[in-house]
N, C-alpha and C positions, 0 to 999 in steps of 0.2 A: 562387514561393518562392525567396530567395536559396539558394544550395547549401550555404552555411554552417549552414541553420537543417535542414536535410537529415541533417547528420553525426550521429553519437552524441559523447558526451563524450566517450569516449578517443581518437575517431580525433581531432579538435577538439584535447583538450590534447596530442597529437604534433606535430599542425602549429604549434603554439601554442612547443611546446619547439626542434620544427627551423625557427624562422624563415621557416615558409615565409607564416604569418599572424598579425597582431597581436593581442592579448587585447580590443584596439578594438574592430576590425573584427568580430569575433564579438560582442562587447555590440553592439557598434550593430545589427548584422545582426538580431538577436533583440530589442532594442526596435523596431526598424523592423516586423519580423514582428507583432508584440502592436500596433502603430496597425494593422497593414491587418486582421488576422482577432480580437482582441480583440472588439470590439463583436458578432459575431457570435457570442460563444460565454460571453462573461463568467465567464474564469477566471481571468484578473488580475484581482486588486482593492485592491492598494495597489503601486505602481510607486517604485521608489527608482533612477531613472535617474542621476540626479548621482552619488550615492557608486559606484555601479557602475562608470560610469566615471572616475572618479578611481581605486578598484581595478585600473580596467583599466589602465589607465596604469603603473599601481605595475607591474602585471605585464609590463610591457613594459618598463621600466627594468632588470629583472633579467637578469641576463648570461646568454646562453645556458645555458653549462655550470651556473648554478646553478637554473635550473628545474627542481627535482629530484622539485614535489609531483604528486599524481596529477592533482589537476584545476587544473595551473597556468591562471591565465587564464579557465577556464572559467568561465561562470554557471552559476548554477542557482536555485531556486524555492524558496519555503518555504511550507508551509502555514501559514494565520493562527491554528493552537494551536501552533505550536513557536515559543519565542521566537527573534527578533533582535534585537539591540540595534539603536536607529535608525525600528525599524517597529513599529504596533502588535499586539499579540497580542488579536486581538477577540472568538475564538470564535465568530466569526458574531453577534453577540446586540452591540444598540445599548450596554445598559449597560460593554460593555468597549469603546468604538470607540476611546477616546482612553488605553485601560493601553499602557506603553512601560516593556518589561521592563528590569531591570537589570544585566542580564548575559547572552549568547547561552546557547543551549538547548547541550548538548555534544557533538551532531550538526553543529550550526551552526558550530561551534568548531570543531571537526576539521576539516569542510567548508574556511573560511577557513586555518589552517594549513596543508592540504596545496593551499592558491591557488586554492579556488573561488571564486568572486566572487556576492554575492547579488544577484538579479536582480531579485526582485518577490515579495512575497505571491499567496497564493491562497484560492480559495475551501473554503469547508465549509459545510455544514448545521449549525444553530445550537446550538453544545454538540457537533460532532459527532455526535450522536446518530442520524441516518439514513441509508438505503442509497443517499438522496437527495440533491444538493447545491443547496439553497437556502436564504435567513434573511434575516432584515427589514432588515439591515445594507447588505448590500452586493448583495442580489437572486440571483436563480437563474444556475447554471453550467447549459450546455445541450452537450448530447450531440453530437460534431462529425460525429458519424453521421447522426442525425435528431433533429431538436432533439423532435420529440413523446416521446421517449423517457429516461428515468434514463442520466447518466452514470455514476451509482452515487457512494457516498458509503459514508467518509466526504471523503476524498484528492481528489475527484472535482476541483476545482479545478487541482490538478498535473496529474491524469492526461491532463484535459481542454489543458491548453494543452503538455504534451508531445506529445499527437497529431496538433494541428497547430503544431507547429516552432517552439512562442514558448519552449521551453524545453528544454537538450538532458538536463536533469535535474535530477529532484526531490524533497523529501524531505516523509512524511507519515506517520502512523502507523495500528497495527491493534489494535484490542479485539475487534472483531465483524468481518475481515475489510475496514476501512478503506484499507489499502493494494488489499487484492487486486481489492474490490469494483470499483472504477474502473479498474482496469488492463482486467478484464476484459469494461465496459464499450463502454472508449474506445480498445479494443484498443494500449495500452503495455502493459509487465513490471515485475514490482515485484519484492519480495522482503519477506518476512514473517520477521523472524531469530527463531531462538531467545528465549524474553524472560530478561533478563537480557546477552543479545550485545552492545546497544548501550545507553547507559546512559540515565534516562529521568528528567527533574526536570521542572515546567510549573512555572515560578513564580506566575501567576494564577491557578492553583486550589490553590496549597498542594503541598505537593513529591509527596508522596504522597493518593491518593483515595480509601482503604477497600479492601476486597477484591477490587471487582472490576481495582484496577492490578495486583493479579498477573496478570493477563490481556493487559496494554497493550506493546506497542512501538512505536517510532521504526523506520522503515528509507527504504530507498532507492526511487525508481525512476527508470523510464529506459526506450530505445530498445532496450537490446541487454543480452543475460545477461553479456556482459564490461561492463557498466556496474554493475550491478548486483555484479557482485566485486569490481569498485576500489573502490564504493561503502561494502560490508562491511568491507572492510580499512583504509580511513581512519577509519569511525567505530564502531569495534568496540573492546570494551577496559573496563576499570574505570577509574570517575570516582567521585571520594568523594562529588559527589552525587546517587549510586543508589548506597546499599547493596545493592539484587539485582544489580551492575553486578557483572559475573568477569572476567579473564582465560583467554582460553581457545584452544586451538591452533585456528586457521582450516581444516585441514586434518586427515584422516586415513586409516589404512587404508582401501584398495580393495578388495572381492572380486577374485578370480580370474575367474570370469566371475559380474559383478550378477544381484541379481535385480530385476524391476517388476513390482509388482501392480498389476494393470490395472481399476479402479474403473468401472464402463458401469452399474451398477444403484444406486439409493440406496433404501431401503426411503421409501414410502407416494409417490413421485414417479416421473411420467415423464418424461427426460433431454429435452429436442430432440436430433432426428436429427442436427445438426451436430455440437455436444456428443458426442456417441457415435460422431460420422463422424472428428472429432479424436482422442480419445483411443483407438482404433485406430488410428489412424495414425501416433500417436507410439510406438506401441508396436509397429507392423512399424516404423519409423526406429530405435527401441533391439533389437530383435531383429537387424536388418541391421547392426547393431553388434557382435554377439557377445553381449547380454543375453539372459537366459533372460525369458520373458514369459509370465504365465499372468492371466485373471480371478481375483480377488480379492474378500472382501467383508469392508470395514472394521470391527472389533470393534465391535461394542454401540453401531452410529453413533446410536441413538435415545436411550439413555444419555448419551450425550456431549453429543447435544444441550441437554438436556432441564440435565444438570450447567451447562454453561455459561451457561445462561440464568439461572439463581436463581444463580449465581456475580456476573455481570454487574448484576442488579437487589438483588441480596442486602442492602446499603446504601442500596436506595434505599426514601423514604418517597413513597408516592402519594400522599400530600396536603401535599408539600412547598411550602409557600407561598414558601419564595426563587425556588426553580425556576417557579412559577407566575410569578412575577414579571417572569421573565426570559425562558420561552420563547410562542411564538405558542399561543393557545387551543386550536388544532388540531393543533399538536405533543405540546403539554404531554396533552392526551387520547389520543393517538396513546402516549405512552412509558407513561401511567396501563394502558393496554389491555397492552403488553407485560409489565407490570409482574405484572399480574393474573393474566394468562396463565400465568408461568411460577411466580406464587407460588403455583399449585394445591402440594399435597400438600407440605406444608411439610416443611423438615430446618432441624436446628439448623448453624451454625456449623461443629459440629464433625465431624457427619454428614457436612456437605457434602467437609471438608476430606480428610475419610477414604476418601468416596468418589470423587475427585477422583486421589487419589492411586493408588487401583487400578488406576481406568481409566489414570494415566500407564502404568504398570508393565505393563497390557497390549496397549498399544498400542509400548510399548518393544521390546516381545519379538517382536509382529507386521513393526515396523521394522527388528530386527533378521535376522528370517527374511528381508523382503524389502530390498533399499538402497534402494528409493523405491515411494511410489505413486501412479500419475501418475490423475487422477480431473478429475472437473468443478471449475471454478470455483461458477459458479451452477448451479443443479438448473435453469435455466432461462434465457432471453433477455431482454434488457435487459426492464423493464415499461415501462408511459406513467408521466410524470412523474408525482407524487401519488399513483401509484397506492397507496403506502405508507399513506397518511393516509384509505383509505379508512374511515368507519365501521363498516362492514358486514366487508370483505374485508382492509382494509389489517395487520392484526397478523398472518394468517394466509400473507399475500403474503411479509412479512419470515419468520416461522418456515421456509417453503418454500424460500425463497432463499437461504438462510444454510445449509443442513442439513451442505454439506459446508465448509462455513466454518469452523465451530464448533471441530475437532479442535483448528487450530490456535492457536487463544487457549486454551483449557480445558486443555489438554495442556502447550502452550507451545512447541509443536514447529516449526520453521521449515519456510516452503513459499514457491517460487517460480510464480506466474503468469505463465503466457505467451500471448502472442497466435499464433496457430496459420496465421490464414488468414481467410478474407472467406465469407458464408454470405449468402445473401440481404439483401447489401445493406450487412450488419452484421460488426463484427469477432469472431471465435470464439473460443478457447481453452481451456485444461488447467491445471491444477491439480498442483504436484508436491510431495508431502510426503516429508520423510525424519527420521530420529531427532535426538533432542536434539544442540545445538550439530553436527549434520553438515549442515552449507548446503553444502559444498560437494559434498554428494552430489545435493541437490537441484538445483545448478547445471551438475554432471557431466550429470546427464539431460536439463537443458533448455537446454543448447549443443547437445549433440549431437541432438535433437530442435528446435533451432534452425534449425540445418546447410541442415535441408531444410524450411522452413518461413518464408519470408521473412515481414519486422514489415512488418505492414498500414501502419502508420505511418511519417514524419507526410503527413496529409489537407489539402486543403481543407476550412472548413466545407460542412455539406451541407443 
């Protein structure tokens, strides 16, 4: 692996600003990286080498002292539901291979003003829709760990070629834990913003989706928790097109000395021992800091779950013939089954919104007692690929794996993913949530829970 494809984005756009490397040599280094281990892992799926480097060039004409954006130079990724101008937005699913949006997404924008340079599309599972990343489009992303295994979805595409070196960062989003899900597969870090933090338009499905886009974000990911903070602070901010888009201070009060509530139990699951061997040990890393650190057990986590899910399907008709249309027989049955599931013991509307809003307010006061709480990502270890779609077990698979997912969408509260360390074979990690718009308390905890925890990645495939 060249050294370059090695770096994170900001050590990259420092070298990139002190001349000591061209904005070239890093595009080339990283398409060169995607010909040798692409095929192996099929997370590129639309490559725009030429304008990349024609950007790269651009960036290298600029005079030193005016390199001033965060990711001069840099590439980075795009998942194929955010638009770019230039590439298509396909959603995975054949009827959109050929839409070519008409305007960059406002992540993408940002991205490009502070001089990152787009590198290549990526993978997703069709519509987004699973924990899974494959679709009839562009075929299956495989896990650079064991390919028998989910890289997780829906992001899995990025996550997958940040892990091994075809990408120093990249951008994807989260409804149902889509950022986290892949990070923690493919052991990268993501970041989950607050929704509202970054501002959120998909021109292909109509700017807005129903109820369940109060759920959705746009964020980051990356190699390193300081990629993830340049990342927030370039695309963060009010865009006129997201009305829930705010302004909002990036930063706030500190405790005196933090508290972390330490997540090891989820009601009706057993954690793997890794899972529970990490999240102690991020929690003697923030003790050995000066945080106070005790066990915790998150409000009403069966509530929350249970809210999120008729939140997320709430819009949807199971016998939606455009969606028949468009997704695989075994998909489309697979979401009909989620659907089913969570549309037991019906609420209206308004019900839902009411109760939605309680649980924010207590889970506000719980985040307030403690400045974070560091918990599992998955209630469990990557599964075999499909395992999702089983007919028998697959809706039950997803309910189980999401359980500590859920907070974050239904609440709306921002949490950082981090990769911890290597467990049989496989990459482990934690899970860090903190209160509305405070990421940067979630990032306070998992720097410094970084510190002593080197990123698994990036791999060879395996």
């Amino acid at each position: 692996m060249d050294e370059l494809c090695r770096r994170t984005a900001s050590e990259l756009a420092q070298r990139i600003r002190a001349g000591e490397v061209s904005s070239r040599d890093v595009v080339e280094a990283h398409l060169a990286r995607i010909d040798a281990v692409n095929p192996a892992v099929n997370a590129v799926v639309h490559r725009i080498d030429e304008s990349a480097l024609e950007a790269a060039d651009a960036a290298d004409a600029v005079p030193p002292a005016e390199r001033t954006g965060a990711f001069h130079g840099v590439p980075f990724t795009i998942k194929e539901n955010i638009d770019c101008v230039g590439s298509p937005t396909t959603m995975g699913v054949p009827a959109l291979a050929n839409f070519l949006p008409q305007r960059d997404a406002a992540l993408v924008e940002r991205m490009k003003l502070a001089g990152g340079v787009p590198l290549a599309r990526t993978n997703l599972p069709e519509m987004g829709a699973r924990l899974d990343t494959d679709n009839p489009l562009r075929g299956r992303t495989y896990n650079p760990w064991n390919r028998d295994l989910t890289p997780g979805g829906s992001s899995g595409g990025d996550a997958a070629a940040l892990a091994t070196g075809m990408t120093p960062f990249g951008i994807g989003n989260d409804i149902g834990g889509s950022l986290r899900n892949p990070a923690y597969c493919c052991g990268i870090a993501s970041l989950k913003p607050t929704v509202g933090r970054i501002p959120l338009a998909m021109v292909n499905s109509g700017e807005y989706g129903g109820m369940s886009f109060a759920l959705l974000t746009d964020g980051p990911m990356a190699r390193s928790v300081a990629d993830l903070r340049v990342g927030l602070s370039v695309m963060a901010g009010r865009h006129p097109v997201d009305p829930q888009s705010v302004d909002a201070p990036l930063s706030g009060p500190v405790p005196e000395r933090p508290r972390a509530a330490l997540v090891t139990r989820i009601p009706g699951v057993e954690l793997p021992a890794a899972t529970v061997d990490a999240i102690e040990r991020a929690g003697r890393i923030l003790a050995s800091r000066g945080w106070e650190v005790e066990e915790a057990e998150p409000p009403e986590l069966d509530r929350v779950n249970e809210i999120w899910g008729k939140m997320v399907v709430g819009d949807t008709d199971p016998d939606d013939d455009e969606m028949r249309q468009v997704l695989r027989p075994v998909v489309f049955a697979y979401l009909q089954g989620i659907t089913e599931h969570f549309a037991r013991n019906r609420m209206t509307h308004a019900q839902l919104h009411t109760e939605r809003a309680r649980l924010r307010a207590l889970w506000s006061t719980w985040l307030t007692d403690y400045t974070v709480a560091v918990g599992p990502t998955w209630t469990c270890t990557p599964w075999p690929i499909d395992a999702d779609l089983d007919p028998e077990t697959g809706v039950e698979t997803f309910v189980r794996t999401v359980r500590f997912i859920a907070p974050g969408n239904v609440l709306g509260i921002p949490s950082v993913a981090l990769p911890t360390g290597v467990a049989d074979g496989l990459a482990t990690g934690i899970q860090v949530y903190a209160e509305l718009y405070r990421e940067d308390l979630c990032l306070m905890a998992a720097e410094a829970i970084e510190a002593e925890s080197p990123m698994p990645t990036p791999i060879d495939p395996r």
